[in-house]
One Martini backbone bead per residue (centre of mass of N, CA, C, O) as a GRO file, in nm:
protein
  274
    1UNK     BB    1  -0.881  -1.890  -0.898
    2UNK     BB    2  -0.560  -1.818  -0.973
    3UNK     BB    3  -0.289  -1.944  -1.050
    4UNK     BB    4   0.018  -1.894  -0.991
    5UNK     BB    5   0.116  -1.862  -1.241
    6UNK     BB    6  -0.121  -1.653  -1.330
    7UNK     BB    7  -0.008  -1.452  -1.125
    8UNK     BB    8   0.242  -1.423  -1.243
    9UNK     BB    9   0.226  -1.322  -1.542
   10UNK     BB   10   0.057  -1.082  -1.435
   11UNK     BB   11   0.274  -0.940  -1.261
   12UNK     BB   12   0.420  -0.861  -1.524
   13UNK     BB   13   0.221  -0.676  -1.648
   14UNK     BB   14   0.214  -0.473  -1.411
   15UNK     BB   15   0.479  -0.373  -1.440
   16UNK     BB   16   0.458  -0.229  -1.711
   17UNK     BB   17   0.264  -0.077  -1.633
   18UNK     BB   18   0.404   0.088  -1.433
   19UNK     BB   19   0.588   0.196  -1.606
   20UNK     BB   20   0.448   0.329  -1.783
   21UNK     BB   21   0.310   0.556  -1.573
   22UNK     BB   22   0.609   0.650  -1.423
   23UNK     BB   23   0.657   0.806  -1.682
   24UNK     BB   24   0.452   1.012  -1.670
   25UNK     BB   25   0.478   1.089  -1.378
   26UNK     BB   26   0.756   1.220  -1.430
   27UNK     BB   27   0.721   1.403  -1.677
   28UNK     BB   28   0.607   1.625  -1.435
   29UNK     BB   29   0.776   1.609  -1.188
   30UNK     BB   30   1.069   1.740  -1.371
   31UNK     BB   31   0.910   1.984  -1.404
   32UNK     BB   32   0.955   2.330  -1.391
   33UNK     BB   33   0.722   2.369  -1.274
   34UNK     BB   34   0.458   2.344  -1.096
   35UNK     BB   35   0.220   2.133  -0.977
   36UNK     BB   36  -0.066   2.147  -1.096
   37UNK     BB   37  -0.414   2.165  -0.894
   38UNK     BB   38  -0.694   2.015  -0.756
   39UNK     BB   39  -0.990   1.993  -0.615
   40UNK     BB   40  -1.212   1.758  -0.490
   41UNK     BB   41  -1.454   1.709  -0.300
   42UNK     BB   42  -1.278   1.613   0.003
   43UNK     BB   43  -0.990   1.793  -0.053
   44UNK     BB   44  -0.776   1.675  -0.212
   45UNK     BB   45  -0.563   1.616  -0.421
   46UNK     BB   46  -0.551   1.697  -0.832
   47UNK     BB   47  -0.335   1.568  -1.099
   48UNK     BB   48  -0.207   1.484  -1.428
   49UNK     BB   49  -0.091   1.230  -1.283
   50UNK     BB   50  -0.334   1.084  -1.187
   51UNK     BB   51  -0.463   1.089  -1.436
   52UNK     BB   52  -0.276   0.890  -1.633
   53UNK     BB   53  -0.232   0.675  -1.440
   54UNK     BB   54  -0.529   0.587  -1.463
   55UNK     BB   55  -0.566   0.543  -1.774
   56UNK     BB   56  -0.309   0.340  -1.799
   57UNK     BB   57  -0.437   0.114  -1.623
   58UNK     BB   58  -0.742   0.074  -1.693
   59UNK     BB   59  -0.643  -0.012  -1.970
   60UNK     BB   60  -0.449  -0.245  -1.879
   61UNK     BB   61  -0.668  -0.398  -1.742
   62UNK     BB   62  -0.891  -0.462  -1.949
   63UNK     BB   63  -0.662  -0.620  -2.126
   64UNK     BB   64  -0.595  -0.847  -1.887
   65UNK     BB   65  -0.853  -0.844  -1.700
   66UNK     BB   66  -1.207  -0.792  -1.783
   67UNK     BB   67  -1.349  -0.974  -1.587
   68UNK     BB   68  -1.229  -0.750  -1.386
   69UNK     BB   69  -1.272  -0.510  -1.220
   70UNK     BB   70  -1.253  -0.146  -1.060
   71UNK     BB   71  -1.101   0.042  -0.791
   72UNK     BB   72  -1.056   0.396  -0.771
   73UNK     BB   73  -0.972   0.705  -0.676
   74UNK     BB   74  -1.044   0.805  -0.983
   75UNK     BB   75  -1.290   0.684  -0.971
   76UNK     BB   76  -1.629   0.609  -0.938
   77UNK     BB   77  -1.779   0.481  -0.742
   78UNK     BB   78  -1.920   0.178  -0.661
   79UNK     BB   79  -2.206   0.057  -0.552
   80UNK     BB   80  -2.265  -0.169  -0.294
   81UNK     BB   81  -2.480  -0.331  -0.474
   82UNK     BB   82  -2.267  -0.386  -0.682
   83UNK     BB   83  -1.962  -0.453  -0.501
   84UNK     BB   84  -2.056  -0.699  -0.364
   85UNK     BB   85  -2.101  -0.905  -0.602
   86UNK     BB   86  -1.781  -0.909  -0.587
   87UNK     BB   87  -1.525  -1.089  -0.606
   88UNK     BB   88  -1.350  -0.978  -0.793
   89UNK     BB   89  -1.059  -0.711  -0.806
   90UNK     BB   90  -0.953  -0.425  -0.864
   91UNK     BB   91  -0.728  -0.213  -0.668
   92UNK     BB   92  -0.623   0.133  -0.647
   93UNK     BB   93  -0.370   0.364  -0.712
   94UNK     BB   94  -0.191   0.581  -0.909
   95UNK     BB   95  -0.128   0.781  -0.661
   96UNK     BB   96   0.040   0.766  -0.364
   97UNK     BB   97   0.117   1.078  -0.270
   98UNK     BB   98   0.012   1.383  -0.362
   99UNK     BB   99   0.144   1.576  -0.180
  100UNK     BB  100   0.446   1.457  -0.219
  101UNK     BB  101   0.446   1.521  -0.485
  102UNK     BB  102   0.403   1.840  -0.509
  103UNK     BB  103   0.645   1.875  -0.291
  104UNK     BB  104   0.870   1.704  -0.357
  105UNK     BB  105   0.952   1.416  -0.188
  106UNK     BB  106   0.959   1.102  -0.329
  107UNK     BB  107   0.689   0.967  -0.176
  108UNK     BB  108   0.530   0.801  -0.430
  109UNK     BB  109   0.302   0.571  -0.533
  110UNK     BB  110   0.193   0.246  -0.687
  111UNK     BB  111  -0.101   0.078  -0.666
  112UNK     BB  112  -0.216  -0.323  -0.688
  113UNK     BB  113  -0.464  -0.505  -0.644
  114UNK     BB  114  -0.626  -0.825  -0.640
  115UNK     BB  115  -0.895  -0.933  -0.512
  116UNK     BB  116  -1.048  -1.217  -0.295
  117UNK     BB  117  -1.291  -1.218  -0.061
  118UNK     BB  118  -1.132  -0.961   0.059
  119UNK     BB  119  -0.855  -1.031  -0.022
  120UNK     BB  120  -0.515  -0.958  -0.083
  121UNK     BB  121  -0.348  -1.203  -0.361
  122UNK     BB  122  -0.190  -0.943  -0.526
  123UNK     BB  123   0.064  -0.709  -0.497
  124UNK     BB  124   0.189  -0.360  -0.628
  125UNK     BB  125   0.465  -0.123  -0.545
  126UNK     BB  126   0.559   0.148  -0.727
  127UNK     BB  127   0.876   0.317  -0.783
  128UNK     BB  128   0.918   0.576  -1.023
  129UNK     BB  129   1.230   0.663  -0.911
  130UNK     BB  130   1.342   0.384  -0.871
  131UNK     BB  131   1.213   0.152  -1.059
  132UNK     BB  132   1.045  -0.014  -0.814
  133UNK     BB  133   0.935  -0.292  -0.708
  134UNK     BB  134   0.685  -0.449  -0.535
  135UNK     BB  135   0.569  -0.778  -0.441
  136UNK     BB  136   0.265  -0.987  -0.384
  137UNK     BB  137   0.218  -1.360  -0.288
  138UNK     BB  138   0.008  -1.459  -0.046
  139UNK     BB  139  -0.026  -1.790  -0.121
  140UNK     BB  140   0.282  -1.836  -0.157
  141UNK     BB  141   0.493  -1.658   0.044
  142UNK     BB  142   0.589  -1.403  -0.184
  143UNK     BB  143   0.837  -1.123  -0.141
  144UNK     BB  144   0.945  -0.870  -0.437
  145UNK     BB  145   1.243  -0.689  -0.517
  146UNK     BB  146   1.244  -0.497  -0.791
  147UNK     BB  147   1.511  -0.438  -1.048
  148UNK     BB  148   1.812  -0.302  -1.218
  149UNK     BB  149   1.949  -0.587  -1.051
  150UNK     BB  150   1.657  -0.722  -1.024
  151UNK     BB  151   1.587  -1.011  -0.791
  152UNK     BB  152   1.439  -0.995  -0.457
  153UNK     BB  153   1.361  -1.137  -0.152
  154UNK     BB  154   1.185  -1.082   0.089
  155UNK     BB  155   1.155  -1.009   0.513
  156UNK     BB  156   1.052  -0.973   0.776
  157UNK     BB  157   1.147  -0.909   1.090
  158UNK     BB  158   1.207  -1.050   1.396
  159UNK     BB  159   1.298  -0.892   1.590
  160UNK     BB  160   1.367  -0.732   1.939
  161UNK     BB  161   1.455  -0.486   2.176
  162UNK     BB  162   1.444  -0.315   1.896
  163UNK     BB  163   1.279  -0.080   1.723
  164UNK     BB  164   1.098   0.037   1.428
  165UNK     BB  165   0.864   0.330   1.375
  166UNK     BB  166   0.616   0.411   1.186
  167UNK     BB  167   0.522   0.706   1.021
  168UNK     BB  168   0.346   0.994   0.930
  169UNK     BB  169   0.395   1.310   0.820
  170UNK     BB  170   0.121   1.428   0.880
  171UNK     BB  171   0.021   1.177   1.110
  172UNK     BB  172  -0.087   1.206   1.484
  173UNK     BB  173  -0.152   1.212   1.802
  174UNK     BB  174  -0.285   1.046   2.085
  175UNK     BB  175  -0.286   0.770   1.984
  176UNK     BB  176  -0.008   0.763   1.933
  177UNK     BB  177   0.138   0.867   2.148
  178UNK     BB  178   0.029   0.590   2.341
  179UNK     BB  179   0.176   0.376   2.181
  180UNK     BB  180   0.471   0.465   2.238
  181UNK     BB  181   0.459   0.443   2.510
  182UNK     BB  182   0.409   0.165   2.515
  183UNK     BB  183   0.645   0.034   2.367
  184UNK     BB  184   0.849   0.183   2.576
  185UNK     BB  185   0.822  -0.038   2.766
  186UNK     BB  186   0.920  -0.295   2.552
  187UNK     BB  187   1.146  -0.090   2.484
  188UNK     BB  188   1.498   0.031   2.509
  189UNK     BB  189   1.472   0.076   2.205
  190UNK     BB  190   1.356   0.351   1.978
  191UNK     BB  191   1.250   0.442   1.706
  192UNK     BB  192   1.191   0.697   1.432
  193UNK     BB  193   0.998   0.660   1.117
  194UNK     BB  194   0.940   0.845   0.822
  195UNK     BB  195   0.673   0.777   0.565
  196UNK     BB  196   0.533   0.788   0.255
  197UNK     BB  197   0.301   0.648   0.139
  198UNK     BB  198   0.369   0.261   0.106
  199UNK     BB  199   0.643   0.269   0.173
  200UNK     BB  200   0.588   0.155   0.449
  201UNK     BB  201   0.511  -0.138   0.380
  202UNK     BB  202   0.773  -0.179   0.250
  203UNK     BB  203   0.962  -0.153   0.508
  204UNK     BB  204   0.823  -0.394   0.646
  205UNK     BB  205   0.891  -0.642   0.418
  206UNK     BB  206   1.236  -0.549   0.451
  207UNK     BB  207   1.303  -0.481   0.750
  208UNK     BB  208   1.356  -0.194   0.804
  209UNK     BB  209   1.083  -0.237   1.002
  210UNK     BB  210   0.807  -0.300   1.266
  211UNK     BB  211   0.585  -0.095   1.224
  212UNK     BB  212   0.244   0.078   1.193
  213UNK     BB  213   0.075   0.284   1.307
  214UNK     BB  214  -0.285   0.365   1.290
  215UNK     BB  215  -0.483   0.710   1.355
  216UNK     BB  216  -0.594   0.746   1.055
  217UNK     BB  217  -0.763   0.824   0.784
  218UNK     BB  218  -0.791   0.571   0.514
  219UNK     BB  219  -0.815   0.409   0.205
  220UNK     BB  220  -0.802   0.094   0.073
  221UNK     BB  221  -0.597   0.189  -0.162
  222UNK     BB  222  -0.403   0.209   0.026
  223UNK     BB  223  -0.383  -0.071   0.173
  224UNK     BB  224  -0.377  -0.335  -0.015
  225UNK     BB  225  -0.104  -0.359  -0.146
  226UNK     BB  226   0.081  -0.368   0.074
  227UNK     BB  227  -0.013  -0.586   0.211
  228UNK     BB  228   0.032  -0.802   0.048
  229UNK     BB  229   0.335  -0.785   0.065
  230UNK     BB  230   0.347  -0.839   0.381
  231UNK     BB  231   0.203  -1.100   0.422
  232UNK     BB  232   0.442  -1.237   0.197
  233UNK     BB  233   0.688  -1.133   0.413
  234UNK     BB  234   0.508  -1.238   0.696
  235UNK     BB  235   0.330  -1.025   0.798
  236UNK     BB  236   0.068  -0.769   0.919
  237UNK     BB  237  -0.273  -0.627   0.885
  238UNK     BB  238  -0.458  -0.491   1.200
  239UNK     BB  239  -0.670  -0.437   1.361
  240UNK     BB  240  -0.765  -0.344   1.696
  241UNK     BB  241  -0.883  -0.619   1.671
  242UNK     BB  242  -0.682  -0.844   1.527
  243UNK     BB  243  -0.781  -0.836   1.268
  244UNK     BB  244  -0.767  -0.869   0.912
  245UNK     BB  245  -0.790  -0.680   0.674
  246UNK     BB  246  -1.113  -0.593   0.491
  247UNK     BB  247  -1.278  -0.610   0.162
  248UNK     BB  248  -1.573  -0.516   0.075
  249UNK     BB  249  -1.784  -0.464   0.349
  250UNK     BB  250  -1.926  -0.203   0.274
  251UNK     BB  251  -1.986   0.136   0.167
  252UNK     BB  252  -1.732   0.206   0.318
  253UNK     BB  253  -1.384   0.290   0.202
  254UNK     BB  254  -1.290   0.325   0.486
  255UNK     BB  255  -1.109   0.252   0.716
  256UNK     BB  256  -0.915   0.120   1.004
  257UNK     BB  257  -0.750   0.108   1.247
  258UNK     BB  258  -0.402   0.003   1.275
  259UNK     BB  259  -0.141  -0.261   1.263
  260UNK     BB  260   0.137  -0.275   1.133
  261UNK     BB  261   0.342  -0.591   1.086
  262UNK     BB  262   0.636  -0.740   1.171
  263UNK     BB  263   0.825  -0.882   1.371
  264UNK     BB  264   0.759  -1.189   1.388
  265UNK     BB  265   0.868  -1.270   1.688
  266UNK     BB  266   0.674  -1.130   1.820
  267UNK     BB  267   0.431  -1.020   2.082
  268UNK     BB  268   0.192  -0.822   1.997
  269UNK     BB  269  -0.054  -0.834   2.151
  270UNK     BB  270   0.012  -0.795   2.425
  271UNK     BB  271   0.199  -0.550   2.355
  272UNK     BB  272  -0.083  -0.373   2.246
  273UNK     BB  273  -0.273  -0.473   2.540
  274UNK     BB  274  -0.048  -0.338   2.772
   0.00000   0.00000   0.00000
């Protein structure tokens, strides 16, 4: 396992890849075209930005620590009797809201942790909009972010009487809505608040969210990154049985479904099994 030194170190460097990334994808973005769009095998969407941020950090990663393979959403799953035999590895999405993307509402990023052991020990969500990273070091338990204003140390909220619950945009469905019910007994003020890609783990890592349900399929390296910040934040990504999510131990790279959390002062499980 690398040294909190040399965790540091790396994470200087992911900063750079991720800034240049956001570079190439922002010169898509900001082009007077519509987004020119491709279609996966799964049914996804694939842009030229998603192409280019995947080039640029594989290349990246390979001459930063060569030692560690690879998994990213824009390239070839590695059979599991392959990567299952990986202690350590990165997980990637190069660009996280490919659809966000697309209809331009400014809600994407880039994702990189870096897993051992099935857990993410370090991730890093890069906002290439806002210039801005998030950095979780997990056995430091230390969570900040980066800008052009500096380094701010962040931390998930305390919790209180009223809490703040994040959705996705695109995804609700009755298991959702059964959670907010459940929500609504144990708190008598409840706002609903949306946001796409890794953006919900940045805002519960500082605090400006409480929760994340989640009740529709996402793949791991959606989820990767933020966690690693979350849970240096204080927070935890929870699956329905309570215990933290982890990677690389099945052949299908699908989550399960989760609860993201803040609100460290809260007794989630029973509010949650209430």
């Amino acid at each position: 396992m690398p040294s909190s030194r040399e965790l540091e170190g790396i994470a200087e460097q992911l900063l750079l890849l991720c800034q240049q990334a956001g570079e190439a994808v922002l010169e898509i973005y900001h082009g007077a075209d519509p987004v020119a769009v491709e279609q996966k095998q799964d049914n996804s969407p694939l842009t030229l930005a998603d192409k280019l941020s995947q080039q640029i950090l594989a290349d990246g990663l390979a001459r930063l620590a060569p030692q560690w393979p690879v998994v990213s959403e824009e390239q070839a799953l590695p059979d599991f009797s392959q990567r299952s035999r990986w202690p350590s590895y990165w997980l990637l999405d190069p660009l996280d809201g490919t659809r966000e993307f697309i209809e331009r509402t400014g809600e994407f990023t880039i994702n990189i942790a870096l897993i051992e052991n099935h857990r993410p020990i370090l991730g890093m969500v890069y906002i290439p909009l806002e210039q801005a990273a998030y950095l979780g070091l997990v056995d430091e338990g230390r969570a900040l972010r980066i800008d052009h204003e500096g380094r701010k140390d962040i931390a998930v909220s305390q919790g209180g009487t009223s809490i703040r619950v994040l959705s996705s945009r695109r995804y609700g469905g009755a298991e959702l809505e059964a959670c907010m019910e459940k929500l609504s007994r144990h708190f008598p003020a409840l706002e609903r608040v949306t946001a796409g890609s890794a953006l919900k783990f940045c805002r519960l890592a500082e605090g400006r969210a409480d929760i994340y349900p989640r009740f529709a399929p996402c793949c791991e390296w959606d989820t990767a990154a933020g966690q690693a910040v979350l849970e240096a934040a204080g927070g935890c990504l929870l699956g329905l049985d309570f215990k933290p999510l982890q990677y690389n131990q099945k052949p299908s790279i699908i989550n399960p479904n989760f609860y993201a959390l803040g609100g460290k002062g809260l007794r989630w499980v029973d509010i949650l099994k209430g």
